[in-house]
mmCIF file as gemmi writes it, N, C-alpha and C atoms, coordinates in Angstrom:
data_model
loop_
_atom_site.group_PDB
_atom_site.id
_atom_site.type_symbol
_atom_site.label_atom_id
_atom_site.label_alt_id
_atom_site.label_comp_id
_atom_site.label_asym_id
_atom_site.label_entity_id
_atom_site.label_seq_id
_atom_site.pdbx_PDB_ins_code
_atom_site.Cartn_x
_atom_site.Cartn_y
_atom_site.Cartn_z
_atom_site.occupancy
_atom_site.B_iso_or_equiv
_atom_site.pdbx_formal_charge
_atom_site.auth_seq_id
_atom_site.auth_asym_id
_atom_site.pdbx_PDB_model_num
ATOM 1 N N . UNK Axp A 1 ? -6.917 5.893 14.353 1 0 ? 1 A 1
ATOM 2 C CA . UNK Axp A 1 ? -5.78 5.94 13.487 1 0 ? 1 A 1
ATOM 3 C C . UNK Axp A 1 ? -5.905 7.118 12.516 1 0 ? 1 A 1
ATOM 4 N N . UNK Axp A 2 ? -6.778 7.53 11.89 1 0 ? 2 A 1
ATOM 5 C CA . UNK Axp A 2 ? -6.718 8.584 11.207 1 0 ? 2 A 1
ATOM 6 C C . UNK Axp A 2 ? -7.067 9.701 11.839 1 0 ? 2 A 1
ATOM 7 N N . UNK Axp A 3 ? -7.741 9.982 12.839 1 0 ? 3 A 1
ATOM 8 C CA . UNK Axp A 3 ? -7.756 11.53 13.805 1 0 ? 3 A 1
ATOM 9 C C . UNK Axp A 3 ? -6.303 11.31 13.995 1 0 ? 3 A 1
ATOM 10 N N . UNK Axp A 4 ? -5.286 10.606 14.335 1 0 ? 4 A 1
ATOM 11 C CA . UNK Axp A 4 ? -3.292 10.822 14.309 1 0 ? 4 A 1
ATOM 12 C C . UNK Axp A 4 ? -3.417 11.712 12.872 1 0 ? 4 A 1
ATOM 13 N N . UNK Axp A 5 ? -4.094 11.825 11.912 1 0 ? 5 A 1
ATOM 14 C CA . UNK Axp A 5 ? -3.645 12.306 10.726 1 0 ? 5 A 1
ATOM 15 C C . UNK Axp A 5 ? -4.15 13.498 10.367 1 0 ? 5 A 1
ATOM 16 N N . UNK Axp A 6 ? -5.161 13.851 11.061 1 0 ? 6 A 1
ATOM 17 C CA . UNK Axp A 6 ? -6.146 15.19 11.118 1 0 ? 6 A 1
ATOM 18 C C . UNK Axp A 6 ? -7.544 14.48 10.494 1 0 ? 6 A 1
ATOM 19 N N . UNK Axp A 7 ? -7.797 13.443 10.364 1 0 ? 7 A 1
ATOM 20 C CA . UNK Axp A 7 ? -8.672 13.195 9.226 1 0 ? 7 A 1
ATOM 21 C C . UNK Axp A 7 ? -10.017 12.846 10.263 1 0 ? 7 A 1
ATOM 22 N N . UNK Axp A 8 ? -10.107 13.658 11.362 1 0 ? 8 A 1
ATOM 23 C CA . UNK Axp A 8 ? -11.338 13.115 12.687 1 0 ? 8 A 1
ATOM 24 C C . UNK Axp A 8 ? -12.728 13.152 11.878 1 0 ? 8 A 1
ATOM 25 N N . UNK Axp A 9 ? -13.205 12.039 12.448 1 0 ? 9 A 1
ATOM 26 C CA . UNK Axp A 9 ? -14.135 11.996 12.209 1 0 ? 9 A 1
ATOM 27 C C . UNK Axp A 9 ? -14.329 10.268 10.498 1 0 ? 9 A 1
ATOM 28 N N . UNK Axp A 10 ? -13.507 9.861 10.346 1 0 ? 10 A 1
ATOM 29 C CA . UNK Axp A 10 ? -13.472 9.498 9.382 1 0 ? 10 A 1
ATOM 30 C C . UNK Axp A 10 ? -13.706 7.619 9.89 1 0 ? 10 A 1
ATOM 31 N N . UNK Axp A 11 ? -13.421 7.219 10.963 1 0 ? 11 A 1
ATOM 32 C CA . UNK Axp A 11 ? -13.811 5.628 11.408 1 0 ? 11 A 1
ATOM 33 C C . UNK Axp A 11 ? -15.019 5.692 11.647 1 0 ? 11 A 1
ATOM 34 N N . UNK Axp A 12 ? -15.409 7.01 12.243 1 0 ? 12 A 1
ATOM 35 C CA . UNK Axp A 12 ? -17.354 6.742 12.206 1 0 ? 12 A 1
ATOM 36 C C . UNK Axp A 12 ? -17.392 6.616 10.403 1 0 ? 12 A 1
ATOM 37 N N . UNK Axp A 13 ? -17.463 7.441 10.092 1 0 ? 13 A 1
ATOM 38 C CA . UNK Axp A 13 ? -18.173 7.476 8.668 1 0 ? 13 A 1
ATOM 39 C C . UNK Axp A 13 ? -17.859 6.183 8.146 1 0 ? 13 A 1
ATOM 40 N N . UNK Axp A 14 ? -16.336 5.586 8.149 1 0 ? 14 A 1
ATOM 41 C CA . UNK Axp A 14 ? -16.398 4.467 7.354 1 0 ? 14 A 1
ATOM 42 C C . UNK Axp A 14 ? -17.681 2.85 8.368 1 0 ? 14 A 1
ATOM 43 N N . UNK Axp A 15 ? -17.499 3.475 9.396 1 0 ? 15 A 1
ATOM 44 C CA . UNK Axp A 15 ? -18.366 2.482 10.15 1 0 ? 15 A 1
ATOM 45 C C . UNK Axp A 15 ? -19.663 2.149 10.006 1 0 ? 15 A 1
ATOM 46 N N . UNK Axp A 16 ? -20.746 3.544 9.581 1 0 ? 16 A 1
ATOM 47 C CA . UNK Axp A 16 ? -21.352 4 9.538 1 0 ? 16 A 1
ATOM 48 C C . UNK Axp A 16 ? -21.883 3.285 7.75 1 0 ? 16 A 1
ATOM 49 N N . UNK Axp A 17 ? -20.689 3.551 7.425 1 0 ? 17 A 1
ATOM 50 C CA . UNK Axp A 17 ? -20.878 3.191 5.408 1 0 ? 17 A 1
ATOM 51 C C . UNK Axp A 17 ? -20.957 1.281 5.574 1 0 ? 17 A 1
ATOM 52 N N . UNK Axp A 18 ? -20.307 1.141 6.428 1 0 ? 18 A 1
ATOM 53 C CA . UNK Axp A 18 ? -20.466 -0.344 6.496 1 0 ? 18 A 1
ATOM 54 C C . UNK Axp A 18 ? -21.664 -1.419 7.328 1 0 ? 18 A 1
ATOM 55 N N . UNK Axp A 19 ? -21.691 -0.272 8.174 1 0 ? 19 A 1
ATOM 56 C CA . UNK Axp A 19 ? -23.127 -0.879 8.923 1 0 ? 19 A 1
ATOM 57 C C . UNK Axp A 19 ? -24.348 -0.922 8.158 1 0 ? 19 A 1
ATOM 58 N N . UNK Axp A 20 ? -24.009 0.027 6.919 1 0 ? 20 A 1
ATOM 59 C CA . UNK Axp A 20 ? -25.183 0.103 6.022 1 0 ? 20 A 1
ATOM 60 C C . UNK Axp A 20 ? -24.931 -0.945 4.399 1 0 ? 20 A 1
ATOM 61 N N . UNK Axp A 21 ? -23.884 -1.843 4.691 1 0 ? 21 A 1
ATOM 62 C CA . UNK Axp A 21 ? -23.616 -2.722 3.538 1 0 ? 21 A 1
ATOM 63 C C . UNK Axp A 21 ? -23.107 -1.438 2.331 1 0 ? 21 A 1
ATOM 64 N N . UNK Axp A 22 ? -22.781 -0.198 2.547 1 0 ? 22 A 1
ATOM 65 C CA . UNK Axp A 22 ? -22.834 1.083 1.924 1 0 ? 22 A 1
ATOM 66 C C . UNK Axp A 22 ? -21.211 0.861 1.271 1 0 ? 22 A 1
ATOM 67 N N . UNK Axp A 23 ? -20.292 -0.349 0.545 1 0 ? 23 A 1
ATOM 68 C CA . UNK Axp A 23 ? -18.982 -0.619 0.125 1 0 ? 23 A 1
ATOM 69 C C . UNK Axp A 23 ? -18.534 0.943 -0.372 1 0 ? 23 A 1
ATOM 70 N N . UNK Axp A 24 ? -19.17 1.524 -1.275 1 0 ? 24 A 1
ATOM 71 C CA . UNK Axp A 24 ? -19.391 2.231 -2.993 1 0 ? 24 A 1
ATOM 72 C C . UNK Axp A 24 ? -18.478 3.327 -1.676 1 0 ? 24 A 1
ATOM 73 N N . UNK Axp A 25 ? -19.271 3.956 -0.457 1 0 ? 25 A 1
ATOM 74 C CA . UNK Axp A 25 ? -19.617 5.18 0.005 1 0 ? 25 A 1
ATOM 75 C C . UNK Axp A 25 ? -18.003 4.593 0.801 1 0 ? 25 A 1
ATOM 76 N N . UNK Axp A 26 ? -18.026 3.689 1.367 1 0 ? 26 A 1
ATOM 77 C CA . UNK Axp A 26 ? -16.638 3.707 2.246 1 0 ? 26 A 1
ATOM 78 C C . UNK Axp A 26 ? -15.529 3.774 0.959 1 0 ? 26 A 1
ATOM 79 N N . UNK Axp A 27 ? -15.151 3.424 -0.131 1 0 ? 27 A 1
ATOM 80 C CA . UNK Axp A 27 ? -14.39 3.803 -0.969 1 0 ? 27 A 1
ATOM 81 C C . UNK Axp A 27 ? -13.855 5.274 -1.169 1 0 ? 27 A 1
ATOM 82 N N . UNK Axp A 28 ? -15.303 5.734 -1.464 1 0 ? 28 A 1
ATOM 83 C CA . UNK Axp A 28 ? -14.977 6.761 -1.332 1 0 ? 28 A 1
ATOM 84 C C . UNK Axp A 28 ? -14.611 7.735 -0.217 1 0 ? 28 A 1
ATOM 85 N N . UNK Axp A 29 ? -15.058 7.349 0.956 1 0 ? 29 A 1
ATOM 86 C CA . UNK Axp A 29 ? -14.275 8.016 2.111 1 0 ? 29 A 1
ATOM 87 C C . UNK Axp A 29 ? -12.772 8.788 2.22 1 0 ? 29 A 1
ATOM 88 N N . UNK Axp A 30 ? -12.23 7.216 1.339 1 0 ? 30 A 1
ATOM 89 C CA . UNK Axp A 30 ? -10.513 7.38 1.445 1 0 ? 30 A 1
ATOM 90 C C . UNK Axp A 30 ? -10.15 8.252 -0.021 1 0 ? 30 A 1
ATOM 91 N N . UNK Axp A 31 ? -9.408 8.738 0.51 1 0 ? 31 A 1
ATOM 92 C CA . UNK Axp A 31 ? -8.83 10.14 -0.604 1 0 ? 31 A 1
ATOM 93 C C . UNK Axp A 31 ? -7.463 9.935 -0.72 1 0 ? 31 A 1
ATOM 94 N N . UNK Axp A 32 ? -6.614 9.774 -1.94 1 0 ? 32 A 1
ATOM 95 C CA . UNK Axp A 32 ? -5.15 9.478 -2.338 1 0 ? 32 A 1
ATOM 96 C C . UNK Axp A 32 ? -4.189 9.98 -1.521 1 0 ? 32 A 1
ATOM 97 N N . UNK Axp A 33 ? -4.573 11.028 -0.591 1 0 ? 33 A 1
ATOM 98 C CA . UNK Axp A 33 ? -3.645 11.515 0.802 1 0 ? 33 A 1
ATOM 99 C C . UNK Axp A 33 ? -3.609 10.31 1.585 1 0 ? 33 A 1
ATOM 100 N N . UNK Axp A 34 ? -4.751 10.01 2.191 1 0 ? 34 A 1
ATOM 101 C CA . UNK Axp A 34 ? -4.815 8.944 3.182 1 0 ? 34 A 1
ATOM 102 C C . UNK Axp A 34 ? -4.486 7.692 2.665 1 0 ? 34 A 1
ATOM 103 N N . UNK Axp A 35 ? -4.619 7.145 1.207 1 0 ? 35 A 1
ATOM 104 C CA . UNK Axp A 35 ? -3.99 5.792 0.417 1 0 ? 35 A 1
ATOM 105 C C . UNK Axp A 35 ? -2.608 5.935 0.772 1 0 ? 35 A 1
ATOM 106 N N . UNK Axp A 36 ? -1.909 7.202 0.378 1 0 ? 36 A 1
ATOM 107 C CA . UNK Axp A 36 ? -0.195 7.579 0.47 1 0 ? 36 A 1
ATOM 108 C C . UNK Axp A 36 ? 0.028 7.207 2.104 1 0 ? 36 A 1
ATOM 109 N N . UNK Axp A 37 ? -0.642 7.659 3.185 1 0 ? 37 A 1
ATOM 110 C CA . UNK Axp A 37 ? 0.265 7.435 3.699 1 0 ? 37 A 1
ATOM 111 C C . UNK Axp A 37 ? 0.253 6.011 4.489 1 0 ? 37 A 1
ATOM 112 N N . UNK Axp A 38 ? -0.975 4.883 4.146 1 0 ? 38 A 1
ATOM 113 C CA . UNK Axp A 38 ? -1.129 3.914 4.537 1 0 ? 38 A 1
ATOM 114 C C . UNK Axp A 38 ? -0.828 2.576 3.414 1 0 ? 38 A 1
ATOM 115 N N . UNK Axp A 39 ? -0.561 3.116 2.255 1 0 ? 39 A 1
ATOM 116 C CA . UNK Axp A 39 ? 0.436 2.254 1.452 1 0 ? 39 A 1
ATOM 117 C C . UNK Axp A 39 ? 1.638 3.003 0.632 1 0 ? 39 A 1
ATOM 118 N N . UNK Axp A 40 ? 2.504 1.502 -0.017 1 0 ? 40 A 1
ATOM 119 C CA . UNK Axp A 40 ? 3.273 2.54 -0.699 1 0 ? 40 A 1
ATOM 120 C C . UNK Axp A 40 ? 2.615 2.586 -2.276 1 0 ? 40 A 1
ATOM 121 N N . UNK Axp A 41 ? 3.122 3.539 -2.971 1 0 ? 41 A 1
ATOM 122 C CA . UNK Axp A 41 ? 2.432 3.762 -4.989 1 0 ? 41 A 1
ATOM 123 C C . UNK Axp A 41 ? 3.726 4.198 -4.847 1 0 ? 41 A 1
ATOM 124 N N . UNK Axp A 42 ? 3.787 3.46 -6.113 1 0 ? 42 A 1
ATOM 125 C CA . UNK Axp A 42 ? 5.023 3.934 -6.935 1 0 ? 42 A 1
ATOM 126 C C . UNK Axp A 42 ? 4.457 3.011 -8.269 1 0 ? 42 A 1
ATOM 127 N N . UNK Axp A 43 ? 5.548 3.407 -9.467 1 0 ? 43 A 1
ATOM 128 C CA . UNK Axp A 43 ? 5.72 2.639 -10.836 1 0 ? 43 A 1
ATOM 129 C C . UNK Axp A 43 ? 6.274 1.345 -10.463 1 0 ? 43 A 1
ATOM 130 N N . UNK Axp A 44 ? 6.487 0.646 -10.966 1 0 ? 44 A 1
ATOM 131 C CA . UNK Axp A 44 ? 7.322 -0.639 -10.946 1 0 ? 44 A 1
ATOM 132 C C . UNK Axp A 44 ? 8.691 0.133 -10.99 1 0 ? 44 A 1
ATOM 133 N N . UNK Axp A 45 ? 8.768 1.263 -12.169 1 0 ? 45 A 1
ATOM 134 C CA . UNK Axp A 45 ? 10.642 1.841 -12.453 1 0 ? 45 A 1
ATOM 135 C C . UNK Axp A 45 ? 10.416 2.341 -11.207 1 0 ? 45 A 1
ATOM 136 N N . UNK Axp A 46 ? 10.083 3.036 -10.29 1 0 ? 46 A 1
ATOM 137 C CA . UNK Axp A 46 ? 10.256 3.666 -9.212 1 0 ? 46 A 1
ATOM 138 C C . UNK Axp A 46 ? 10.203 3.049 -7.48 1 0 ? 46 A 1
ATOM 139 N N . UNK Axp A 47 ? 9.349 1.643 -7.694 1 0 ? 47 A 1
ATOM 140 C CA . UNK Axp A 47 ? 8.778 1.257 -6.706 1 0 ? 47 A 1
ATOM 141 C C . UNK Axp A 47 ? 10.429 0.894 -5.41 1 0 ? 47 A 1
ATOM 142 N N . UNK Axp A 48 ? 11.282 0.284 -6.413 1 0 ? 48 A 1
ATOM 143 C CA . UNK Axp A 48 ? 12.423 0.011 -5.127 1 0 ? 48 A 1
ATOM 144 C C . UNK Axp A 48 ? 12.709 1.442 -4.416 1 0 ? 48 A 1
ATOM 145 N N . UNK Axp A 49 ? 13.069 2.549 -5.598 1 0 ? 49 A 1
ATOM 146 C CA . UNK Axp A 49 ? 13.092 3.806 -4.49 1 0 ? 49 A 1
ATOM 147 C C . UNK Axp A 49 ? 12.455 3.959 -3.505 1 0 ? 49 A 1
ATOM 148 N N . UNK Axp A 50 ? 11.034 3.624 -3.632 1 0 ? 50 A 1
ATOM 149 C CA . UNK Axp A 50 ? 9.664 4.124 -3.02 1 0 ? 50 A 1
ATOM 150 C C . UNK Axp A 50 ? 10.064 3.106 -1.547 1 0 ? 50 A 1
ATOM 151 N N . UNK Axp A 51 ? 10.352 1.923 -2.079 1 0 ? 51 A 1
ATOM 152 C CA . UNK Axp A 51 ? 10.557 1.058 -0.805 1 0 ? 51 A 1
ATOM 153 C C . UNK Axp A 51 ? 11.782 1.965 0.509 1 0 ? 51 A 1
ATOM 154 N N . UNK Axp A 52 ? 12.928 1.653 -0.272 1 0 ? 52 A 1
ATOM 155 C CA . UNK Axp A 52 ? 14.336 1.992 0.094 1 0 ? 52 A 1
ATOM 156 C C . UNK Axp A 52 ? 13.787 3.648 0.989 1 0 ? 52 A 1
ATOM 157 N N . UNK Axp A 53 ? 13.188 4.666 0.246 1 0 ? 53 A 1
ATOM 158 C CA . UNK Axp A 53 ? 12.972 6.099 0.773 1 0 ? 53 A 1
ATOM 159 C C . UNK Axp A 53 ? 11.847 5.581 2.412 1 0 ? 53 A 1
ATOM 160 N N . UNK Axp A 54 ? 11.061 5.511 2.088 1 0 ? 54 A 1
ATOM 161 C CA . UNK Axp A 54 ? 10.157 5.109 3.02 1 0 ? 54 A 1
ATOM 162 C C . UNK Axp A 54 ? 10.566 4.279 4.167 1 0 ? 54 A 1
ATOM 163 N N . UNK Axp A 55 ? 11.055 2.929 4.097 1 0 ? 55 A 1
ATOM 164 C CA . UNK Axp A 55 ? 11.34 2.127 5.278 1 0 ? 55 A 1
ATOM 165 C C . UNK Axp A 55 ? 13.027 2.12 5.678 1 0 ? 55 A 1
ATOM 166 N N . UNK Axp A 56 ? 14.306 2.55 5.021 1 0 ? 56 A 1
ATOM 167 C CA . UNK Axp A 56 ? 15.482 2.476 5.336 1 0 ? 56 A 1
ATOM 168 C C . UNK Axp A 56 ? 14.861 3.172 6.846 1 0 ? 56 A 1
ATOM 169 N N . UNK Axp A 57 ? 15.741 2.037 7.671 1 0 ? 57 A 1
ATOM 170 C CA . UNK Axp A 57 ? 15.511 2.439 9.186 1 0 ? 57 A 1
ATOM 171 C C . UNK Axp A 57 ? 14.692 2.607 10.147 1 0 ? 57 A 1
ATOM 172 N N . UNK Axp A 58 ? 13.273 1.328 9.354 1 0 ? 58 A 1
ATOM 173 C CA . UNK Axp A 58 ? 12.031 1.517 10.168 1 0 ? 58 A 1
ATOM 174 C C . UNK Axp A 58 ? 12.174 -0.009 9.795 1 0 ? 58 A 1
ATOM 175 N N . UNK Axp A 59 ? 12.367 -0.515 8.502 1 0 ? 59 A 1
ATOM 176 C CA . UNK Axp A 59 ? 12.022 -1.82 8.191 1 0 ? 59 A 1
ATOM 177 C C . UNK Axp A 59 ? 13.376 -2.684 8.025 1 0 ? 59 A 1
ATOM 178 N N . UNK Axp A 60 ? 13.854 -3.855 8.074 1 0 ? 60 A 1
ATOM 179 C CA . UNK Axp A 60 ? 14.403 -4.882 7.592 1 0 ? 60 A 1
ATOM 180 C C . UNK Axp A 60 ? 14.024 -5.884 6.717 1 0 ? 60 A 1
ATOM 181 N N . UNK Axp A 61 ? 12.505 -5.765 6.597 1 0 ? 61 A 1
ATOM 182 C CA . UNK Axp A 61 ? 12.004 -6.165 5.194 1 0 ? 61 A 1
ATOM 183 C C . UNK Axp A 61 ? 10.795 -5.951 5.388 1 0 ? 61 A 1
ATOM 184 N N . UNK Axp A 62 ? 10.362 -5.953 4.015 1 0 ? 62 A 1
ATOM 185 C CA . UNK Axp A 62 ? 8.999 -5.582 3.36 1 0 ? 62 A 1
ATOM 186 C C . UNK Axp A 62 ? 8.092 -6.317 2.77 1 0 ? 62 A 1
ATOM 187 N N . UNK Axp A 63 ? 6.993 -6.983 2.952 1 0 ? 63 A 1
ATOM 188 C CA . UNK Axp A 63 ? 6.114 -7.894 2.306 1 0 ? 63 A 1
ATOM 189 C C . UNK Axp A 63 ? 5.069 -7.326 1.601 1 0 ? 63 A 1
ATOM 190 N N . UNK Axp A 64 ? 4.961 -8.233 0.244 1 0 ? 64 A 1
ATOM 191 C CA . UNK Axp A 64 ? 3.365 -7.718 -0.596 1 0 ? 64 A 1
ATOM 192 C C . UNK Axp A 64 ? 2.683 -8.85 0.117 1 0 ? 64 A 1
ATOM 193 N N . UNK Axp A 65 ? 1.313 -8.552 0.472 1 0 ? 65 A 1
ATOM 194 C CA . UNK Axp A 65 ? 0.614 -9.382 0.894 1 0 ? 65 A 1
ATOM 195 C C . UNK Axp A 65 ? -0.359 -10.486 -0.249 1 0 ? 65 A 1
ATOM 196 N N . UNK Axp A 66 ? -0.451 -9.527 -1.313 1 0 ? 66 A 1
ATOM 197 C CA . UNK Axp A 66 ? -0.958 -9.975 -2.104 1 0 ? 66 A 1
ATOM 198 C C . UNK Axp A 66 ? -0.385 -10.684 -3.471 1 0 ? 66 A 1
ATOM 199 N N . UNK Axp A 67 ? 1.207 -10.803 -3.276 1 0 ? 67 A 1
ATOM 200 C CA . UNK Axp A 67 ? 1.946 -11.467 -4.376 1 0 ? 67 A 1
ATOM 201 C C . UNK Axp A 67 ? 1.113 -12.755 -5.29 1 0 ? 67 A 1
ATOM 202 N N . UNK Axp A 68 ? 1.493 -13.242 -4.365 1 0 ? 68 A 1
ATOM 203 C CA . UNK Axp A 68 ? 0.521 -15.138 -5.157 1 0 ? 68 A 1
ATOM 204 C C . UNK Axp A 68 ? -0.689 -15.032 -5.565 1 0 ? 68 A 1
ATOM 205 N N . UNK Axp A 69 ? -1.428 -13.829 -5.324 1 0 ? 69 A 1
ATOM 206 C CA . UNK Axp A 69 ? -2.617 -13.615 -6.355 1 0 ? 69 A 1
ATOM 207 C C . UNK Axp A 69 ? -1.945 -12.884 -7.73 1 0 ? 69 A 1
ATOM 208 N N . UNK Axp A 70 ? -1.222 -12.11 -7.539 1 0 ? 70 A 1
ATOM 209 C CA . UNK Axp A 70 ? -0.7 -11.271 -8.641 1 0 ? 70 A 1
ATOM 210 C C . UNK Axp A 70 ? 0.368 -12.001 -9.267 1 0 ? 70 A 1
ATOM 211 N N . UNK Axp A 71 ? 0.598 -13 -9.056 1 0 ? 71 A 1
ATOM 212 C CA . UNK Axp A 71 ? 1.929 -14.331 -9.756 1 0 ? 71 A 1
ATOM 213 C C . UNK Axp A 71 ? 0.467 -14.897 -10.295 1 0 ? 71 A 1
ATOM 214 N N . UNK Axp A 72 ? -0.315 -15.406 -10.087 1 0 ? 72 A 1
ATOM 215 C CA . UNK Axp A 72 ? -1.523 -16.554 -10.454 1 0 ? 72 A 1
ATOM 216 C C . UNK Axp A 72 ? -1.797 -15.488 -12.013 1 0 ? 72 A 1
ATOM 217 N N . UNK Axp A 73 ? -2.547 -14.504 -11.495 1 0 ? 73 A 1
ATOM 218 C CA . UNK Axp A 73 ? -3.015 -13.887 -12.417 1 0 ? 73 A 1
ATOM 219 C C . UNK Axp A 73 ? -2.038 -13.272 -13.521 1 0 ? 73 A 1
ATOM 220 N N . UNK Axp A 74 ? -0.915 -12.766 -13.01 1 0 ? 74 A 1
ATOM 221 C CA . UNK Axp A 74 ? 0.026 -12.331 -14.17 1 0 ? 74 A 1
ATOM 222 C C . UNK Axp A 74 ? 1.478 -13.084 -13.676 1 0 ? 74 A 1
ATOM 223 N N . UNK Axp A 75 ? 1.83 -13.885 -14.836 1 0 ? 75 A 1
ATOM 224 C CA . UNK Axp A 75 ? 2.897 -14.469 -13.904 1 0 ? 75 A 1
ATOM 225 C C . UNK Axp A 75 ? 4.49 -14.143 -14.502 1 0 ? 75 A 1
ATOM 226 N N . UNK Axp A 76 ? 4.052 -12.779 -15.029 1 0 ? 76 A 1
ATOM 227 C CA . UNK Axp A 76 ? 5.352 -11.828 -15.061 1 0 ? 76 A 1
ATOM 228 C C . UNK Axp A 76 ? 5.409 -11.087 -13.845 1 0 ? 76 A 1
ATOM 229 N N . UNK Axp A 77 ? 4.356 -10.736 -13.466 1 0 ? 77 A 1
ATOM 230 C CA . UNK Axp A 77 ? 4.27 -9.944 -11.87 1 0 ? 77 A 1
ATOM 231 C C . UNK Axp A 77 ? 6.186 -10.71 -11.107 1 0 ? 77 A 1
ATOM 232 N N . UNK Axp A 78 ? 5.856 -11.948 -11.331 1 0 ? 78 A 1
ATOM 233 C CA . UNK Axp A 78 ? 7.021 -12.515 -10.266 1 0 ? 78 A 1
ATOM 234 C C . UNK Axp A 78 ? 8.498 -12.011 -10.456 1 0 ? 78 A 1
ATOM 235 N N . UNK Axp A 79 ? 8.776 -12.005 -11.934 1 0 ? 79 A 1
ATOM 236 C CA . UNK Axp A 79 ? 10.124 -11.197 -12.361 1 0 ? 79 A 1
ATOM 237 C C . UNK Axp A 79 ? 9.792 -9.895 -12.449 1 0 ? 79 A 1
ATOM 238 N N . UNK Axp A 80 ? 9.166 -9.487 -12.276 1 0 ? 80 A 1
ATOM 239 C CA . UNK Axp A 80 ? 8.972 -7.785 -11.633 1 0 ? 80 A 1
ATOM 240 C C . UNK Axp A 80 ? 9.403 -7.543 -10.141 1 0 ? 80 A 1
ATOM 241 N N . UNK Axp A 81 ? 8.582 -8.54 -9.336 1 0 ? 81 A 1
ATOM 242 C CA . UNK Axp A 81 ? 9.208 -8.384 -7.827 1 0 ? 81 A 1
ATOM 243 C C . UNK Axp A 81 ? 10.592 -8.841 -7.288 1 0 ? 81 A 1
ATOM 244 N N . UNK Axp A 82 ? 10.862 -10.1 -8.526 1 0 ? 82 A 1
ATOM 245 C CA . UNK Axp A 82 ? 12.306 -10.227 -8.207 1 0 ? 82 A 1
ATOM 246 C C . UNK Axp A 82 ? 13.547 -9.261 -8.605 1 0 ? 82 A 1
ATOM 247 N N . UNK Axp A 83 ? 13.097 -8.458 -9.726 1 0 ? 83 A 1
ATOM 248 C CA . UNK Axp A 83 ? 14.056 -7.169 -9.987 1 0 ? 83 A 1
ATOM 249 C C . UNK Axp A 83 ? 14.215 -6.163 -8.855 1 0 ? 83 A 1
ATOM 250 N N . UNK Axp A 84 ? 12.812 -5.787 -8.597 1 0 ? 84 A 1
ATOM 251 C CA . UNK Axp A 84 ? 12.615 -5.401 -7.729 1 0 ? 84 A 1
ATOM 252 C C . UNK Axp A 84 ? 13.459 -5.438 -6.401 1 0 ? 84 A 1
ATOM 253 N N . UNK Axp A 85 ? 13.276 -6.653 -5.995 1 0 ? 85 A 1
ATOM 254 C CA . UNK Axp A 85 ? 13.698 -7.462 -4.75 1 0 ? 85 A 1
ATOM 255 C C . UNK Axp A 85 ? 15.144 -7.044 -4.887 1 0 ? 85 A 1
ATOM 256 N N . UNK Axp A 86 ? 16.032 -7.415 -5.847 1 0 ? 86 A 1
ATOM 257 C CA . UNK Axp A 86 ? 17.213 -7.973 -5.86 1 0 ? 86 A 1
ATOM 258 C C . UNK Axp A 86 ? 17.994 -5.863 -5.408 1 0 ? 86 A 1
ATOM 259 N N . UNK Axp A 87 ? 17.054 -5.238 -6.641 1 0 ? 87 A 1
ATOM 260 C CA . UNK Axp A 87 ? 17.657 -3.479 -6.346 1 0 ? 87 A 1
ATOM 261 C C . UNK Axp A 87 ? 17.699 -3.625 -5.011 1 0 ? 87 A 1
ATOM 262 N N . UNK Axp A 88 ? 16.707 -3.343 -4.306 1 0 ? 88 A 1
ATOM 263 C CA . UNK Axp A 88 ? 16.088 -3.152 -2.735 1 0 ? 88 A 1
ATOM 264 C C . UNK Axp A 88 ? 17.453 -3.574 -1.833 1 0 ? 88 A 1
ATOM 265 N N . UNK Axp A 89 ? 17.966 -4.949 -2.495 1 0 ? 89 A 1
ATOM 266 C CA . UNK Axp A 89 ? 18.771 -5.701 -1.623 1 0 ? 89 A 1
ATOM 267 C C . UNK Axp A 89 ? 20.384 -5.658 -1.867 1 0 ? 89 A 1
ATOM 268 N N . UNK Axp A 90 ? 20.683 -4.756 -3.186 1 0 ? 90 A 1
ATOM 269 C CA . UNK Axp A 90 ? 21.349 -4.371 -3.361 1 0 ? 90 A 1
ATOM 270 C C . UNK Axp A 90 ? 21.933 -2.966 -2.636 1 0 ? 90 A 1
ATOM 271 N N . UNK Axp A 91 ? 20.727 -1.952 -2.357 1 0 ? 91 A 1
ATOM 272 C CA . UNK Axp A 91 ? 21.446 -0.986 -1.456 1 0 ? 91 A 1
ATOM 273 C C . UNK Axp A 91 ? 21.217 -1.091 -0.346 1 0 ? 91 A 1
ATOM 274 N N . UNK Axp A 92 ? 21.274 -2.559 0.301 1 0 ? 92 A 1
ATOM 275 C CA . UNK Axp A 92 ? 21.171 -2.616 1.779 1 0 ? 92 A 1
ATOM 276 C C . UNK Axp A 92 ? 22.516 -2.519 2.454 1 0 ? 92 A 1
């Protein structure tokens, strides 16, 4: 998956960092190029753009995987994703 990106050579190394219990070293492997294009970042003010730009016409919807940890722990997180939600679903 990442030699598709030019980045060869980079599943050994992370393999390599893990065969050695080495967490610290596979972190660092990944560089904010390769974060971008395997998640989305955005602000919260920006994040529906970020959605809407990115998946219009690849996706019909979009899941956080990690919501109900981030509702537990902050449980404003939830009216963040529902603002969120509602923009998103507004320029559908």
């Amino acid at each position: 998956m990442f030699d598709v990106h030019g980045w060869d050579g980079t599943s050994e190394r992370l393999h390599e960092h893990q065969a050695k219990g080495d967490f610290a070293a596979m972190a660092e492997t990944f560089t904010d190029e390769m974060l971008d294009v395997f998640t989305l970042t955005a602000s919260w003010d920006g994040l529906a753009d970020a959605i809407v730009e990115r998946y219009t016409g690849i996706a019909d919807r979009v899941i956080c995987y990690f919501a109900a940890t981030a509702w537990r722990d902050d449980p404003a997180t939830k009216e963040r994703w529902a603002a969120v939600a509602a923009e998103v679903a507004a320029r559908a």
